[in-house]
MARNU-438235 format. One line per 4 residues: number of its first residue (from 1); their letters; for each residue x, y, z of C-alpha. Coordinates in steps of 0.1 Angstrom, whole numbers, plus 5000, padded with zeros to 4 digits. Example, Ala and Ser with C-alpha at 12.3 -4.5 7.8 and 13.67 -1.06 7.14 Angstrom:
2
1	AS	5123,4955,5078  5137,4989,5071
END
This chain:
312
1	XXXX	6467,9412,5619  6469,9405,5658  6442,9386,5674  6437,9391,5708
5	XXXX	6441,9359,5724  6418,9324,5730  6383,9329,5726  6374,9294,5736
9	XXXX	6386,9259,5741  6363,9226,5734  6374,9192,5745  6361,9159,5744
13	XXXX	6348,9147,5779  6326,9117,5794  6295,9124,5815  6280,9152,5810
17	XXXX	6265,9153,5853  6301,9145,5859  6317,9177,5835  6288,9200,5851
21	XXXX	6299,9190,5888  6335,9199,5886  6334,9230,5863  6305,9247,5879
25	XXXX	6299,9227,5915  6339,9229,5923  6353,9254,5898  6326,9277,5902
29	XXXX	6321,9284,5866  6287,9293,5854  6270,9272,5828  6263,9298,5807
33	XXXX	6244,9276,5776  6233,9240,5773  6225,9232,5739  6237,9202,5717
37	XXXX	6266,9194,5694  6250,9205,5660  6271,9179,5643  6256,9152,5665
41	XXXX	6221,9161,5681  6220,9135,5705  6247,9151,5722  6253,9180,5747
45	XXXX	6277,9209,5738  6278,9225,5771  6297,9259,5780  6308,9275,5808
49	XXXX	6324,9308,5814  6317,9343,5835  6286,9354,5839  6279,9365,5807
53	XXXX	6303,9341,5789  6327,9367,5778  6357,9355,5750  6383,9348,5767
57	XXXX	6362,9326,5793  6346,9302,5776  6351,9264,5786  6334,9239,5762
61	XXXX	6328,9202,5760  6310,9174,5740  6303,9148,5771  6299,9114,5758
65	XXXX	6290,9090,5791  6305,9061,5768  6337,9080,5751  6368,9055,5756
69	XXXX	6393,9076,5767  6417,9094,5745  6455,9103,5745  6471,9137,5752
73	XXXX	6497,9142,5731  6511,9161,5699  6481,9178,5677  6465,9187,5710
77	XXXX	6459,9213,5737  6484,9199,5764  6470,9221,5790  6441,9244,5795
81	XXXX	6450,9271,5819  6434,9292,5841  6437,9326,5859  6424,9338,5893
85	XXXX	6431,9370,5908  6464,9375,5931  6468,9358,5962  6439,9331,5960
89	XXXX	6462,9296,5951  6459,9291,5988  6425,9294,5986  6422,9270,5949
93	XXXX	6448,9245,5966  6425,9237,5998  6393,9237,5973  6407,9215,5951
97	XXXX	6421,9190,5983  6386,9199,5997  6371,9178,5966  6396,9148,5964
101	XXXX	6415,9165,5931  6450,9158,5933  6473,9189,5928  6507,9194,5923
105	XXXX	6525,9231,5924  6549,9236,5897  6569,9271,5890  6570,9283,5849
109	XXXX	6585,9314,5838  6588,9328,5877  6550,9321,5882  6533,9298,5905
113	XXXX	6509,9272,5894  6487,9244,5905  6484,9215,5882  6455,9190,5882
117	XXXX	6433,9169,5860  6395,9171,5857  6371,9135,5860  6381,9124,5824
121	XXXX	6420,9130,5824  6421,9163,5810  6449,9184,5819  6442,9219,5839
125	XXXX	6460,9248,5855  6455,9276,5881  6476,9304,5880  6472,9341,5899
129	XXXX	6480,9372,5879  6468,9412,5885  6458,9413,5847  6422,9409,5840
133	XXXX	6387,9420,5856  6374,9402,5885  6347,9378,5879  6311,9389,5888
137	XXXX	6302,9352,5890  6290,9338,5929  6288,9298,5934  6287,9280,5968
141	XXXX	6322,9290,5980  6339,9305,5950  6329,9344,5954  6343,9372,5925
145	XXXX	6378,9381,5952  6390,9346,5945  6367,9334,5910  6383,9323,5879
149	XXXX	6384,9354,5856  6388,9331,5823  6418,9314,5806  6454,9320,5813
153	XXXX	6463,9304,5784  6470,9270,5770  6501,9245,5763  6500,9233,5729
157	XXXX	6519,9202,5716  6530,9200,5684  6541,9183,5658  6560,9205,5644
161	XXXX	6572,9231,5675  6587,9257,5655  6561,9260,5620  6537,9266,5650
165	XXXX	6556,9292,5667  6558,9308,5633  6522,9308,5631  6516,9318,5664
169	XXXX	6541,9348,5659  6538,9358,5621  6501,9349,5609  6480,9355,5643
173	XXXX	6501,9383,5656  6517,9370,5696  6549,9384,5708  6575,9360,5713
177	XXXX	6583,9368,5749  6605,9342,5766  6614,9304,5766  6628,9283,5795
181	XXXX	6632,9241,5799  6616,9233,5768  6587,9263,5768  6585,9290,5745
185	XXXX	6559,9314,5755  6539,9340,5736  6515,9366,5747  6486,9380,5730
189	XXXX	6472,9418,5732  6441,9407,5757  6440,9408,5793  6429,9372,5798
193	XXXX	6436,9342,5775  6465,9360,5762  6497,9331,5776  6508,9304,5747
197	XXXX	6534,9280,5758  6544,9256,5728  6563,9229,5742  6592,9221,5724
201	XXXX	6600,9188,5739  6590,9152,5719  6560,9132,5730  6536,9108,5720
205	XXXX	6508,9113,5690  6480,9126,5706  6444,9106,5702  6411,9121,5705
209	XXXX	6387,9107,5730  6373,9117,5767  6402,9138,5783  6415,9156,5755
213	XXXX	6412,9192,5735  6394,9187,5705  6400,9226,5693  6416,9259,5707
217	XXXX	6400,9287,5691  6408,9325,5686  6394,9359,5689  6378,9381,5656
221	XXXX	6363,9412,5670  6335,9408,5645  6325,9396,5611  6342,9422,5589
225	XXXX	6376,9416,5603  6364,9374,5604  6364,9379,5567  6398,9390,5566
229	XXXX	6413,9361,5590  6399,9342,5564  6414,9359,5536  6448,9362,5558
233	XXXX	6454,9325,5570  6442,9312,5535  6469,9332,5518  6496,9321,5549
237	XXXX	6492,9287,5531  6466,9273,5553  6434,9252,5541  6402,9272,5560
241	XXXX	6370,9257,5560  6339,9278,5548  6324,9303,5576  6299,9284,5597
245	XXXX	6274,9295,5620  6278,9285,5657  6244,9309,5665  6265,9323,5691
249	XXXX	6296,9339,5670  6306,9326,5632  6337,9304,5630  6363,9290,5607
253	XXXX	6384,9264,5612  6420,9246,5600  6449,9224,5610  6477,9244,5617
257	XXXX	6513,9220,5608  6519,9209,5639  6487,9189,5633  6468,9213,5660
261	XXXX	6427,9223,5651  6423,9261,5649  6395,9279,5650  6389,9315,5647
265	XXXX	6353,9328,5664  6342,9363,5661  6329,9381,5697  6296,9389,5687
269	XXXX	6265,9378,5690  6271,9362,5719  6253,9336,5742  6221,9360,5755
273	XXXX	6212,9364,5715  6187,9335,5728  6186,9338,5763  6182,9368,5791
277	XXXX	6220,9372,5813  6202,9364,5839  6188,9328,5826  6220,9316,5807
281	XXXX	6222,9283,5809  6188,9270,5823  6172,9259,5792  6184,9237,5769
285	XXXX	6187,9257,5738  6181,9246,5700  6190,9263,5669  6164,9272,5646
289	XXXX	6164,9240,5623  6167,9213,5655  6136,9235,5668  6110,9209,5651
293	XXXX	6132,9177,5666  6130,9189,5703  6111,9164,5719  6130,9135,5702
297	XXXX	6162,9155,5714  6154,9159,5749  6145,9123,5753  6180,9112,5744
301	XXXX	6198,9132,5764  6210,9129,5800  6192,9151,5824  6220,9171,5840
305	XXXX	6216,9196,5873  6238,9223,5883  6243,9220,5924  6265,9228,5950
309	XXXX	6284,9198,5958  6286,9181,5997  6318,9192,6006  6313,9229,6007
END
């Protein structure tokens, strides 16, 4: 079995006006569903994506305005990374100045990067490649010749680099295509989301909290073949949760051995099973048995805008 590539990535952040203002005011993501963390009502899961919040695209958080701050480090997502079409760093480099974000360009595996952190620590990259459609998505500045088309990939930091590499290689199906100072990199089959760098170096334990990756999750092309990752990971010697129902694709989860939070997410139904395209994101949305708990909901939650910030 091959899956083919990250689906989506949810980390832990702090306010949720602050989240909104950097991934859709200056990373010109759309926010492509507001509902809340079905584990914890109270609070916002927000995501963020293209414009129709394709796999492969979708950034989610759970903003806590009081979260203390947590520590990246092994059993995390080190890095979330992005891809923009060629030629446009230039472009991401004076945006990102524009807004105050400190950048720093580093070179991995002959490619160019940009690396900065969002509002609440956590770690991001930019990085151009040809591969991959354009987005269709237009805010303030960011127009679909230099938008971000979705991930690039993600650094993971494990506990155990090399039972993770073995996963990565010989239960979820990447190639093993290079390694360099400390790096091993695999690629998935997809166009986008499709980069794994494992870093093979030593740091600290990694702590959850504001800043960090809670899970990294991959792609099932639909519920039949969700079955069988199931079946598959479970017989890899993994322990794999019980399906649940995320209303917008079914997921399972496990801790892989390097102490990392897996997910696999099938593709369908998708985020406008509840919404038109054209409306993603304007309503906060409920699943069925929150429905009769609205009011109380919406009174404990943070009123949050999207907007096109000063500076463009």
């Amino acid at each position: 079995m091959r899956t083919a590539g990250i689906h989506h990535i949810s980390a832990i952040v702090g306010h949720p006006q602050e989240n909104v203002d950097f991934y859709a005011g200056i990373l010109g993501l759309r926010m492509i569903k507001k509902t809340i963390n079905f584990d914890d009502p109270g609070t916002y899961h927000l995501y963020f994506g293209d414009e129709a919040g394709t796999p492969g695209t979708i950034m989610t958080f759970f903003p806590w305005p009081k979260a203390i701050s947590g520590r990246i480090g092994t059993g995390q997502v080190g890095v979330t990374t992005f891809v923009v079409p060629a030629g446009s760093l230039p472009f991401w480099k004076k945006r990102l100045e524009t807004f105050e974000v400190a950048v720093k360009e580093e070179v991995r595996f002959n490619e160019n990067t940009l690396s900065f952190e969002d509002p609440h620590g956590l770690r991001l990259e930019i990085v151009a490649r040809e591969g991959g459609e354009n987005s269709t998505w237009s805010f303030g500045n960011v127009t679909p010749n230099v938008a971000i088309k979705g991930f690039g990939g993600a650094t993971l930091l494990s506990a155990k680099p090399n039972e993770t590499a073995h996963l990565l290689e010989h239960v979820l199906g990447l190639t093993r295509i290079g390694e360099e100072n400390g790096i091993i990199r695999f690629q998935s089959e997809a166009a986008i989301g499709n980069i794994i760098d494992i870093q093979t170096d030593e740091t600290v334990r990694g702590l959850a909290g504001a800043g960090t990756v809670h899970h990294i999750a991959w792609r099932a092309q639909d519920n039949a073949e969700h079955e069988k990752w199931r079946e598959h990971v479970t017989n890899s010697g993994y322990h794999v949760t019980p399906v649940k129902d995320r209303n917008y694709f079914n997921a399972i989860y496990f801790k892989e051995h390097g102490n990392i939070l897996f997910e696999i997410a099938t593709d369908p139904p998708g985020f406008s099973i509840d919404e038109q395209v054209e409306k993603l994101g304007e309503k906060l949305m409920l699943p069925e048995w929150y429905e009769e708990q609205r009011e109380k909901i919406e009174e404990a939650l943070i009123p949050i805008t999207v907007k096109e910030l000063e500076n463009e």
